[in-house]
N, C-alpha and C positions, 0 to 999 in steps of 0.2 A: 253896263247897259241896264238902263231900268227894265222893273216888271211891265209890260202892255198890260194894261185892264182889260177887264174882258167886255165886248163890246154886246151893248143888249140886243136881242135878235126880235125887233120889230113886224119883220116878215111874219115870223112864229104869231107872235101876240096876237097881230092883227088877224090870221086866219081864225084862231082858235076862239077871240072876241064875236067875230062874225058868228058865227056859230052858235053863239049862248054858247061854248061851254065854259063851266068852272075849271082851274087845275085838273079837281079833281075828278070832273065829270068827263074831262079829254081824257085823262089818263084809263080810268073805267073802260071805257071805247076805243080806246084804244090795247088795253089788257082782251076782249074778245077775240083779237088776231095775235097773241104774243102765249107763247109757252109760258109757264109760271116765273120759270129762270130768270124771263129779261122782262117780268112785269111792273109798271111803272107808276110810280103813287104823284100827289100833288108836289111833293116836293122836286121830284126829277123835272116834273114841267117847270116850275119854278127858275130851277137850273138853266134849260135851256133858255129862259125869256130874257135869263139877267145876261145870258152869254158864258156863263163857267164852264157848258159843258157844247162846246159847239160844232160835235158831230160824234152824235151818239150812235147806236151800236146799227148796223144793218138792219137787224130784224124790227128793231125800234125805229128805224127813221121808214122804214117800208109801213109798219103797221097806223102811224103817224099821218105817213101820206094819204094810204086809205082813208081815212076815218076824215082828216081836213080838207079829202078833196083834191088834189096837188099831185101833178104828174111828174115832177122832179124836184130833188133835194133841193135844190137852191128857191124854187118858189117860197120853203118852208126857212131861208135862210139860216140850211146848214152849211158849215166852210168843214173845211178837212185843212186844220190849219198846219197839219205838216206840210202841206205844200206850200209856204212859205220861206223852207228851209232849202228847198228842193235843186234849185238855181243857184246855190250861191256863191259860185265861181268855181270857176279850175278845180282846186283844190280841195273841195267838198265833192267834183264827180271824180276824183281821183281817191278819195275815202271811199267810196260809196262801189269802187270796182270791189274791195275788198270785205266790203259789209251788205251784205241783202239787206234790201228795204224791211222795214218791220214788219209786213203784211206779210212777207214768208214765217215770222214767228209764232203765225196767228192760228196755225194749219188746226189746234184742235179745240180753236174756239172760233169760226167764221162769223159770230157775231162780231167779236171783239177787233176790230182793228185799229192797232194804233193803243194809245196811254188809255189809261180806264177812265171812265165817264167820272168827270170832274177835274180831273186833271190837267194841267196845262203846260203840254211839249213847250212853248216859249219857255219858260224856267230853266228848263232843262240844257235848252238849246242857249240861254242866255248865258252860261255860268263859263259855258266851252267856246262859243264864236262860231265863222263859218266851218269852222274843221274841225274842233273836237266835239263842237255842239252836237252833228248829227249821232254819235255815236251814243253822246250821253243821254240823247231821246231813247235811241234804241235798248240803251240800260235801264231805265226805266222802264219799258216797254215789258223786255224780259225777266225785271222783278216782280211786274204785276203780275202775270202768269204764274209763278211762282206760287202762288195762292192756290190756284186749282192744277196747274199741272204737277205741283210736288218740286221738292227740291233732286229730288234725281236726276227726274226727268229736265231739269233746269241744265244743269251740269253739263251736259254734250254741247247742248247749244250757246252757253257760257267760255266752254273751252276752244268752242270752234270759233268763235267771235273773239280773242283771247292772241289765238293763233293768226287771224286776218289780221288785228292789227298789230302783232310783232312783226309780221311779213311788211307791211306796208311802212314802218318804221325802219327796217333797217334796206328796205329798197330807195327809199326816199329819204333823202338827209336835209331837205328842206320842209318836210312834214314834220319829223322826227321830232324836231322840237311843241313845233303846235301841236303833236300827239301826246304830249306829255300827260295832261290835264285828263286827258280820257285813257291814259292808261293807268294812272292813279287810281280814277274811280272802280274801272273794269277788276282793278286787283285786288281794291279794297270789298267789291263782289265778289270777285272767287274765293277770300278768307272765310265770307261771312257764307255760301255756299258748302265750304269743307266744315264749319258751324253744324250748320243743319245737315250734313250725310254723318257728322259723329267725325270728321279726321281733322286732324289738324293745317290748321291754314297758315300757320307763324310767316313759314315762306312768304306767301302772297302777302301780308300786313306790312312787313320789310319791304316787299317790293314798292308796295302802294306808298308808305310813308318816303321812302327815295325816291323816286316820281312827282311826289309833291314836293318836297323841298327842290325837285331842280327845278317845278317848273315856277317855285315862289309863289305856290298856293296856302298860305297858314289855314285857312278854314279847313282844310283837307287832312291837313297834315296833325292837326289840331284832332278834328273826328277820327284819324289812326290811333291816335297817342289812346283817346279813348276805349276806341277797341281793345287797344293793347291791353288795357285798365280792367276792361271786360272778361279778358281770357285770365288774367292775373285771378281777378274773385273765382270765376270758376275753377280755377285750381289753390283755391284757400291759401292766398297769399295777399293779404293786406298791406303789407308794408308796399309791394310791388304795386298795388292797384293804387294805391293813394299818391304814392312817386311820380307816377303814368298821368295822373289824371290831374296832379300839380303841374306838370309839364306843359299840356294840352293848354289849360287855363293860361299861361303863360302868352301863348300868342293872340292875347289882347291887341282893339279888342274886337272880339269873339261874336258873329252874330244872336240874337238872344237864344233861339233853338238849339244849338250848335255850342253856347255856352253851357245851358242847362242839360246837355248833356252829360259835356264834362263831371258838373256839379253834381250829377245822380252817382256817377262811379267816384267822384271825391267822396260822398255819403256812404256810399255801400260801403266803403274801403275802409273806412274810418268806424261803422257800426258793427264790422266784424271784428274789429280790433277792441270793440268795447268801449269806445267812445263818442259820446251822443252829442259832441260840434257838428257832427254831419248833419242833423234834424236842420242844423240853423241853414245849412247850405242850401238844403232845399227848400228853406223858406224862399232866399233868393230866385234859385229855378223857380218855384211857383209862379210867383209874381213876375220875372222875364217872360213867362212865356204866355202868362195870362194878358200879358198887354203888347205883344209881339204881333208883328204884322209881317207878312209875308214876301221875301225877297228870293233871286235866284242865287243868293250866297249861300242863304240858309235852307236853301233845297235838300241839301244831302240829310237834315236832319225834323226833315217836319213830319216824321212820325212822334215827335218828343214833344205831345201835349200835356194838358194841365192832368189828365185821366193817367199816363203814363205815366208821370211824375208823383201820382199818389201811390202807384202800383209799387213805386221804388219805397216810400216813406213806409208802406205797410211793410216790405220788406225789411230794411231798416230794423222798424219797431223789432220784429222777429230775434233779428238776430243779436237784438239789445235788453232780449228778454223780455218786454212786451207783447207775450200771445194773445192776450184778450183786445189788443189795441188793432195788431195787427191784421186779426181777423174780422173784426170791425169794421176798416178799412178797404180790404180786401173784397169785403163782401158789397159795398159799395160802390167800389171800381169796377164788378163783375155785372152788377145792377144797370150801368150805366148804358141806355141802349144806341150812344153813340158808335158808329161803325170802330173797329179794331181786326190785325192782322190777328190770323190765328196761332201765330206762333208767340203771341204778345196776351191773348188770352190765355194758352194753353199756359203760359209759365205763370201766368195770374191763379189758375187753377191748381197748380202744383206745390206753388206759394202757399193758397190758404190749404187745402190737403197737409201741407206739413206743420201750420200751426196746430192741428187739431189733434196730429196721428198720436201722440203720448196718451192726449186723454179721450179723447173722443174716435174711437177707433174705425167706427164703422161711419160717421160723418167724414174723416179723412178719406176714406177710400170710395169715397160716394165722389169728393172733390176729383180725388185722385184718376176714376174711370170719367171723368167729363175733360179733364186734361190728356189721358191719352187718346179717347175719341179726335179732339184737338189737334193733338199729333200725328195720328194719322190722316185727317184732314189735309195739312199743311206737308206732310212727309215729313216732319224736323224731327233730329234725334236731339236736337236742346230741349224740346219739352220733357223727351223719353228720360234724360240723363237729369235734369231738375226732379224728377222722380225718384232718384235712386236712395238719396233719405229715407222718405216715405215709406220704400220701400223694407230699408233696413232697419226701422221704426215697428213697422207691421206683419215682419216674417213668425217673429215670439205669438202672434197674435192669431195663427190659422184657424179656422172651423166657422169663423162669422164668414157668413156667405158675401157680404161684400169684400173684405177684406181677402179671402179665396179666388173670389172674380178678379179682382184689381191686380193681385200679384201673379195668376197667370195669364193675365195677358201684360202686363209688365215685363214679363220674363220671355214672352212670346214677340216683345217690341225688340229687348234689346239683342234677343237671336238674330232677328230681320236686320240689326242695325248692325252686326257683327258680319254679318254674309257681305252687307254692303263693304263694309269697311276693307274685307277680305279683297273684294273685289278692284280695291284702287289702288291695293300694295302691288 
């Protein structure tokens, strides 16, 4: 199933044109009704007039209607295009006994409902069909949150939707198989979930890669390989991560995103071993992904832009001895004021923090407290444990009062991150 483009919203344009206003003169007047949280600049209107973002947040399309005049959403040709999904046979209200609508997920952001402004549920819903599609909106749905309500707080509601569709699998032997593809992904979530609480997910990887080979997804199966490649460098074993991430590559071919993923942990794997072929690898990534255009194969992997992929090479540099490159690099990627997950920043900040911690002791621990702010932002105990270096870097080094500050509350993250852990044994 090809991507639907997004269809430009006329309606919008026209009311806003009527008006004199500018983008940004709508949005202005429309920021006088809106809390700062969901204030909206020329680019969001932008958004809606091209169609990317075609039904923004509650409090936005309220404060929107005031301002253009417009007594209902649709005047302003907003769709809520998950109800396109809604109907779509049998077999999707027979998912759907077992899954709450996503609006139950939204309970502690009633702005927010449905996929975050820009985002587009067809993708999502295209990779899975009428039946596994709704779930994997709904996955998406519950990763975006993840951003502000914490990876904790993720977790129950991850595990309960976990649960509904193993039930719904093993009641139904002609779902079973169409649920294949959304228990892949859901598994490959709760690895990357036990990621960010600090515990180990190995289980859930395993399950998610068996899932996808039955259900003859390679792209899927392809992004476990990497994962797997992922937890290998975190536990300082190259030979392991470079094995994983040759594998992955193997199930050419690979869409660009989704390839140059691979290619980051083929690089890492190979730059901890001490050897700089990996640099060439992500010459490749670079360029995949810089001319990569957007499909619903390569959905599971479109956080893996040209920004990410520099974040890896600084890393790289790092560990190939290169400190001065890497922080260079680093600082660039940090610079960069295009949007990023906090848990993608916070490891950017950990990154350069530990090029510096040798010599530069009180700049490390400057980096060092803006990556655990990060952390606690996000809840991830992957930022907290990317810290542990740094840490053991800067213990010889107490009495600088940055340095003082960084390591107790370092020491006060990974307590927090131990009680949690406690809690899941």
């Amino acid at each position: 199933m090809a991507r639907t483009e997004p269809q430009r919203n006329e309606r919008f344009r026209v009311a806003r044109t009527r008006l004199q206003f500018t983008r940004q003169a709508l949005a202005d007047a429309a920021n006088q009704h809106l809390p700062r949280l969901h204030s909206l600049n020329d680019n969001d209107i932008g958004k809606i007039e091209r169609g990317v973002v075609s039904w923004p947040g509650s409090e936005r399309r309220a404060a929107l209607r005031k301002v253009l005049g417009a007594a209902t959403d649709d005047e302003l040709g907003f769709v809520n295009s998950r109800a396109i999904f809604a109907e779509s046979g049998p077999a999707t209200r027979r998912v759907e006994q077992f899954a709450p609508p996503a609006d139950s997920l939204t309970a502690g952001r009633p702005d927010d409902v449905g996929l975050p402004e820009g985002a587009d549920p067809l993708i999502a819903f295209a990779v899975g069909g009428p039946v596994s599609g709704p779930w994997l909106v709904l996955l998406d749905n519950l990763a975006s949150l993840a951003e502000s309500l914490g990876w904790s707080a993720v977790r129950p509601l991850a595990a309960k939707q976990m649960q509904s569709l193993e039930a719904l699998r093993r009641q139904d032997s002609e779902l079973a198989g169409l649920l294949t593809v959304a228990d892949a992904r859901w598994s490959e979530f709760m690895s990357w979930i036990c990621a960010n609480n600090g515990i180990p997910g190995d289980d859930w990887l395993r399950r998610a890669r068996h899932r996808a080979e039955a259900a003859g997804d390679a792209v899927v199966e392809a992004y476990v390989l990497m994962r797997q490649s992922q937890q290998a460098l975190d536990a300082g074993s190259p030979t392991s991560a470079v094995a994983l991430s040759r594998k992955a590559l193997q199930y050419g071919p690979l869409p660009a995103r989704t390839q140059a993923l691979c290619l980051t942990r083929l690089a890492e794997g190979l730059a901890l071993a001490g050897n700089e072929s990996g640099l060439e690898a992500l010459e490749i990534a670079h360029q995949s992904v810089k001319t990569a255009s957007t499909s619903p194969q390569d959905h599971i992997s479109r956080h893996c832009d040209v920004r990410y992929i520099d974040g890896i090479r600084a890393r790289c540099h790092y560990l190939l001895g290169n400190h001065q490159e890497a922080a260079a690099l680093l600082t660039d990627v940090l610079a960069d004021e295009q949007p990023a997950g906090s848990v993608d920043l916070g490891i950017w900040y950990a990154y350069l923090a530990e090029t510096h911690a040798s010599r530069q002791p009180e700049k490390s621990a400057e980096a060092a407290l803006q990556a655990l702010a990060l952390s606690r932002a996000a809840d991830s105990a992957r930022v907290t444990q990317a810290l542990l270096p740094v840490a053991v870097t800067l213990r010889p080094l107490r009495g600088l009062d940055l340095v003082d500050r960084f390591l107790q509350q370092h020491n006060a993250a990974v307590a927090t991150q131990l009680s949690v852990s406690e809690s899941w044994t």
